[in-house]
N, C-alpha and C positions, 0 to 999 in steps of 0.2 A: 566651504560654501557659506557667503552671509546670509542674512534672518533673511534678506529681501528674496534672495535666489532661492532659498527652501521655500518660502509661502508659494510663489510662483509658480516653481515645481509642482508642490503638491495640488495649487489648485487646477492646474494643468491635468494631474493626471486623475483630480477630483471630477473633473467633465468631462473628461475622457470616456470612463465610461458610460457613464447615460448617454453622451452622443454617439458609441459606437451601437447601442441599443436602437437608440431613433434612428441611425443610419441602416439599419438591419432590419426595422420595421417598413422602410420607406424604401431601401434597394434589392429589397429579393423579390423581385415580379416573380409570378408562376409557383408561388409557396403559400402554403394558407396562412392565414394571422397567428396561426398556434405556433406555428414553424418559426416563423420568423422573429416571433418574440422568444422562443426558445433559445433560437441562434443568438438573438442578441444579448440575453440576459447569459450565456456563455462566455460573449467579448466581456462584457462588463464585469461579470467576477474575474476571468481571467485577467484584467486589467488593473483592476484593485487589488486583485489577491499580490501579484509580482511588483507595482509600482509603488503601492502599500500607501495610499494617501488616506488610507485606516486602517485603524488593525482590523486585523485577517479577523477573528470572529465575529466582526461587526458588518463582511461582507459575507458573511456565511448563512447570514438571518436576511440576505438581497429575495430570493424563492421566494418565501414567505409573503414579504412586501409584495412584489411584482403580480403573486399569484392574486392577491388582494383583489388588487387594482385591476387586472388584467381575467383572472378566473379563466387559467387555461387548463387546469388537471382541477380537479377535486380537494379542497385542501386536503381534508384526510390524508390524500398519500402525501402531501407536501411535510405537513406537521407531524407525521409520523414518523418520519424521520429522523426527526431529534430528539427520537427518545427507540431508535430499530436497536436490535438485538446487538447490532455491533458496538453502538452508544453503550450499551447498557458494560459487555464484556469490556471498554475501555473503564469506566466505571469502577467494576468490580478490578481489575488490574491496577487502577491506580491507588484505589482503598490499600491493595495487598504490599505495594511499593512503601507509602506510606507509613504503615505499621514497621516495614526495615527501618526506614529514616529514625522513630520512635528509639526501635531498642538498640541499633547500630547495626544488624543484619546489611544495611547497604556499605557499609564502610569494610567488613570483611569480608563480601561477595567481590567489591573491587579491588580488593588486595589480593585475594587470591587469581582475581582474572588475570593480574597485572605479575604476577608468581609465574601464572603461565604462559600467557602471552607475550609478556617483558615487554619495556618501553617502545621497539621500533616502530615508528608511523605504518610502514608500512607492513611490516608483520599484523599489527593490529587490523589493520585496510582485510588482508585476505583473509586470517581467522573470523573476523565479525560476520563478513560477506559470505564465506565460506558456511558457518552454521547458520547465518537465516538462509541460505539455500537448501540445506539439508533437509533441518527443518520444517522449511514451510513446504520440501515435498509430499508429508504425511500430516501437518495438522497448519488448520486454518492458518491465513498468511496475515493477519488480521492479533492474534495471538500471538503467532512467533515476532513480531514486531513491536506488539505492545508490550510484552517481557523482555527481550533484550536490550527496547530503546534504556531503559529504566536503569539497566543496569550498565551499562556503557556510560551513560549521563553523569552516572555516580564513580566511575573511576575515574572520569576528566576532571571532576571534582576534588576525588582526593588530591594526586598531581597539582591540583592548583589550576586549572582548565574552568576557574568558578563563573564567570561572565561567558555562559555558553553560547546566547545571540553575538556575541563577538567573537567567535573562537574558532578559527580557519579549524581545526582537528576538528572539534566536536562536527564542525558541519558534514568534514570529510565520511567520520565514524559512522554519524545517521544517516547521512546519504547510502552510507554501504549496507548498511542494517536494512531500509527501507527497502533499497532497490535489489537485494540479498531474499528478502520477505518475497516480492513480488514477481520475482522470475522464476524461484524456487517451485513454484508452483506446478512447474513445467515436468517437473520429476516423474509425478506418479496420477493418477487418475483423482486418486484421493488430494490432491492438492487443492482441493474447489471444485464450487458447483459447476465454474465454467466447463469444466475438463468431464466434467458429467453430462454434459449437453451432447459433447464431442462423442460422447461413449454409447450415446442413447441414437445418433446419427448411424456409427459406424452398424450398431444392431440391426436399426431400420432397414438400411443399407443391406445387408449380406445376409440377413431372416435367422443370423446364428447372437448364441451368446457371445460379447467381446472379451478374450483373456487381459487382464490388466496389466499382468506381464509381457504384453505383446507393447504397450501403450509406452513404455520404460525401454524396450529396447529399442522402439522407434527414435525417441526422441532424447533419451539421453543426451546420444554422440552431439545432434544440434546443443541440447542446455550445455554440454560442456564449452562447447566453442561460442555462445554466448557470454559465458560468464567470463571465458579469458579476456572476451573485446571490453565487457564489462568493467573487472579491472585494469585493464592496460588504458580505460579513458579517466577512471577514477586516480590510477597512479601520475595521468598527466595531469593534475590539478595541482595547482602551487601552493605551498605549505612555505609556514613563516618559520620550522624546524623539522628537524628528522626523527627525533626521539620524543620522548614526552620524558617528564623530570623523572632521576632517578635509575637505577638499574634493576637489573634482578633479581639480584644479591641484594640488594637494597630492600628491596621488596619481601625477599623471602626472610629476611632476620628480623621487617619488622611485622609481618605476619606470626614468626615467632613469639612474638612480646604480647600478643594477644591474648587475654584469659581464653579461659575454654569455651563454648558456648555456652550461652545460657539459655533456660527456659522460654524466655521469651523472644530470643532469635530459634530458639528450635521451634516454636511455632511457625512462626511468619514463614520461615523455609516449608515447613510441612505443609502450610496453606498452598503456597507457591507452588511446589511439587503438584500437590494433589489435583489443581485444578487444570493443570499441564497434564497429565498423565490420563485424568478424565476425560478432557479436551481429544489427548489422544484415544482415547479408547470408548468413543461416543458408537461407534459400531456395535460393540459386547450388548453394550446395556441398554439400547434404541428400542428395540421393543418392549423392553417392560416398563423406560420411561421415556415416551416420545415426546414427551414438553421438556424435559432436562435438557437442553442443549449446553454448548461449551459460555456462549453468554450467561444462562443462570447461572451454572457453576462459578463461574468466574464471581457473581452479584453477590451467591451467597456465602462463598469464600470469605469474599470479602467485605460481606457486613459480619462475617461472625469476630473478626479482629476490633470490631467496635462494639464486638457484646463478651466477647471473652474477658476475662477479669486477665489483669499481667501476677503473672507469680513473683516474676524478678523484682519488681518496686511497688507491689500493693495498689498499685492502681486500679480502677475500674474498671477500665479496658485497657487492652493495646495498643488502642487509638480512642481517642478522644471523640467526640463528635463533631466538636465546636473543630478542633484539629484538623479535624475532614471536612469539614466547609472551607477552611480557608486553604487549606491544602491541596486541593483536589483542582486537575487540570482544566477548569471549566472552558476556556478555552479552546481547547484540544479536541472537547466534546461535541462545539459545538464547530469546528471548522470540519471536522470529518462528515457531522449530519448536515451541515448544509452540502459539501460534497456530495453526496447520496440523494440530499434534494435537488439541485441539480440534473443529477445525474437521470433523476425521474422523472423530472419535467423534458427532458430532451429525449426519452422514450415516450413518454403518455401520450406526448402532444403528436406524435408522428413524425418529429425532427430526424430522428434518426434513421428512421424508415424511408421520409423522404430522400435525405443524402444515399440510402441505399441504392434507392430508386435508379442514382445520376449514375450512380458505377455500377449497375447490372444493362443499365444504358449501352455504355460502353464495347466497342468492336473486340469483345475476346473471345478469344480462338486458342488459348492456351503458348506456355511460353515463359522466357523469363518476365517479360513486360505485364502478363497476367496475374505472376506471381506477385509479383511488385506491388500491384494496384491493389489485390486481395491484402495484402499484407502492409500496407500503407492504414488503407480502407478500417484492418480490424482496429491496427494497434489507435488510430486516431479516438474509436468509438471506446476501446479499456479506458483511455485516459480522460475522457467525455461522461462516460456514462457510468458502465463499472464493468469490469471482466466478464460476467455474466450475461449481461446484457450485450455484452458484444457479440459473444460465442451466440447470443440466441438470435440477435439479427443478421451477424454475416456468415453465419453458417447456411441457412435456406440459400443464400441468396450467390453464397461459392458454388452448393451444389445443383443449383437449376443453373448457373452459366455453365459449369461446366460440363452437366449432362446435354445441354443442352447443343452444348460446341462437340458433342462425342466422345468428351477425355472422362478417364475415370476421377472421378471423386476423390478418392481414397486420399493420393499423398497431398490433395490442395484442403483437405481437412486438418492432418496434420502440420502444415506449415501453417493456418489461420491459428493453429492449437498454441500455437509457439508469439503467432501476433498475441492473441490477447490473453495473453500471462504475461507481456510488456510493455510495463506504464512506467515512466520515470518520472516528469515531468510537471505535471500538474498538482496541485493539495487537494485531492478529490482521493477516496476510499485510503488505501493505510497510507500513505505519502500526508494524511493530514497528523498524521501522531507525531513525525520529529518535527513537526512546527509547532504545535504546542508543548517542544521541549527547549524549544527555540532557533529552530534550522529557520533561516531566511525562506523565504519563498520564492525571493528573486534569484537564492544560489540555488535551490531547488529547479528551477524554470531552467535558468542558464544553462548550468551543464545537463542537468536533467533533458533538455532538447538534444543536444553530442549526442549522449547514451541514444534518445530515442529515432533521431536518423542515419546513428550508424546500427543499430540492431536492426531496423526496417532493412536495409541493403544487406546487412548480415543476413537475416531470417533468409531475404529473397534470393542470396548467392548461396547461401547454403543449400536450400531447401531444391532449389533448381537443379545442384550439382550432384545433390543426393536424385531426386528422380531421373537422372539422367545416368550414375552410374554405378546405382546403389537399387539393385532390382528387388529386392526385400522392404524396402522403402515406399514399394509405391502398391505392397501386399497387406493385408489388415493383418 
């Protein structure tokens, strides 16, 4: 493409968005001004974020501006977002990453991944996808994602995969990592607050406690039959080879040759563990400290590798400080909290409520075509707003249509449960961490849409086929 056609381009898709904003302020008759600047400032990051006529953290600080100008939420919640709890656990994760880089810790966590997993693309594709599934069924999906991206980044690296914004693999890897994180969720109750809303419904619901064992046998069978469509649209993505350099054998002789660990990779792993296992075991220790959550852990974890003295080279720390300013994914920081800011101005302001509004409108009567709509409806709002905020607005609004139509409740709960635990698509909540490791936004978008309209039809053929001949399915 010459210089003339890229200026062009880009300034093309530079008005692009402020005019699909002023288009949005000026064509939604019957919407208040909060709604429709919300809509629009929607089009507009999404249109910068995928066409990229800037970089992606510089349309991430758009909320901020807008709210200025415009004064439709509070700043408070706008600004507080870029620095929420999730900020902070990314944070504290990349401090911990950073200190491997220091002592080598990342160069012999990828050798041995690569011992185990061995070069195949696609062997790699179903183990990555395969453990942030697991995963993020027990502990935040937010964590399981900012740990494994880190270390997947750093095996592409050894192989020679080092220009990772160009690197068909690496994008394939984090795309499976991300969207592995976020379906994952679906497992168990504990996967997210979202899936806690759902739990607190069924309660209301039935005046009994909800077994959470009941919650896993529901919906397993669905998560499993997601994740196969999952991979089989990830395996249709074109790759410029089959293997990544190297073999197993290859791998395993020169994990061989490796001194033994030292002091200062046996730290950095102990960090790493410890604020993993914390993370997972925030249940135990919640009442005696209910400020500790997995974000401090995460913070203090990883400011202590910038105050630990290193044993192995006499250094002051294990990381530098100076190190960690210029190291640390500022980026990444800050595209995930404008995500979140977004995502809060399109609650605050009533956008999403209103869009509610139009699909409780709607003649349902129960069906597959209800299904659909519900399950269209939620996954739209995960990828808009955040998982939680989805569960909290299309849950009322499943269960007044459909008490209202005389159907029970119960299985149109858990088919929404399965919508918003299914975001692919957009750089809004973890989908922003492999773009600050360098996944494109636009490969992100592109197939990230596949995934998310054929999981919509999935969820809805599934979910239908189970309430239809799956009577267990449609019992709490």
């Amino acid at each position: 493409m010459s210089k003339n056609a890229a200026a062009t381009k880009k300034l093309f898709a530079l008005a692009l968005g402020p005019l699909l904003f002023a288009l949005s302020l000026a064509l939604l008759p019957g919407f208040a001004f909060q709604v429709r600047a919300a809509v629009g400032l929607l089009l507009w990051m999404c249109v910068w974020w995928v066409l990229l006529p800037v970089p992606v953290a510089v349309t991430a600080f758009l909320p901020i501006i807008v709210n200025a100008f415009l004064d439709l939420v509070p700043m408070d919640t706008v600004t507080g977002k870029y620095f929420s709890e999730i900020t902070i656990l990314l944070l504290g994760a990349d401090l911990l990453s950073l200190s491997w880089e220091k002592c080598g810790l990342d160069k012999r966590l990828a050798m041995r991944a690569l011992c185990v997993i061995g070069p195949n693309i696609r062997q790699q594709i179903i183990v990555w996808f395969l453990l942030a599934t697991l995963l993020s069924a027990f502990l935040p999906n937010a964590v399981v994602c900012a740990v494994m991206t880190p270390i997947a980044v750093s095996m592409l690296k050894f192989v020679g995969e080092t220009d990772i914004p160009a690197s068909r693999i690496a994008a394939v890897i984090m795309a499976a990592i991300v969207w592995g994180s976020g379906i994952g969720g679906l497992g168990t109750p504990l996967g997210g607050a979202m899936n806690l809303v759902a739990v607190d419904y069924f309660e209301q619901l039935t005046g009994q406690e909800y077994a959470y064992a009941a919650w896993t046998l529901h919906l397993l069978p669905l998560l499993a039959l997601i994740c196969l469509l999952n991979l089989v649209l990830v395996f249709s993505i074109k790759l410029d080879k089959k293997t990544l350099p190297g073999s197993r054998d290859f791998f395993l002789t020169e994990y061989a040759k490796l001194p033994p660990m030292n002091r200062d990779e046996k730290v950095g792993l102990l960090m790493f563990c410890l604020a993993t296992v914390l993370a997972f075991l925030r249940p135990v220790y919640a009442a005696w400290l209910p400020g500790l959550k997995p974000a401090y852990v995460f913070l203090l974890l990883g400011l202590l590798v910038v105050i630990l003295p290193s044993v192995q080279t006499g250094r002051a720390s294990l990381l530098g400080w100076k190190e960690a300013e210029q190291g640390v994914l500022w980026g990444l920081l800050f595209i995930f909290a404008g995500g979140t800011a977004l995502g809060a101005i399109i609650t605050d302001t009533g956008a999403a409520v209103a869009i509610a509004g139009l699909v409780s409108g709607l003649n349902l009567t129960g069906g597959f075509f209800t299904i659909l709509v519900f399950t269209a409806f939620t996954v739209m709002l995960a990828e808009t707003a955040s998982n939680t905020a989805a569960a909290a607005i299309a849950l009322p609004i499943v269960i007044s249509v459909t008490q209202g139509a005389g159907l029970d409740p119960i299985p149109y709960i858990y088919i929404s449960a399965a919508a918003f635990n299914a975001a692919y698509m957009l750089p809004t909540s973890i989908r922003a961490i492999p773009i600050g490791y360098g996944l494109s936004p636009a490969f992100l978008f592109r197939h990230g849409l596949k995934q998310t309209v054929a999981t919509i039809l999935a969820i809805s053929v599934i979910g239908w086929a189970f309430m239809r001949f799956w009577p267990y399915f449609c019992a709490v």
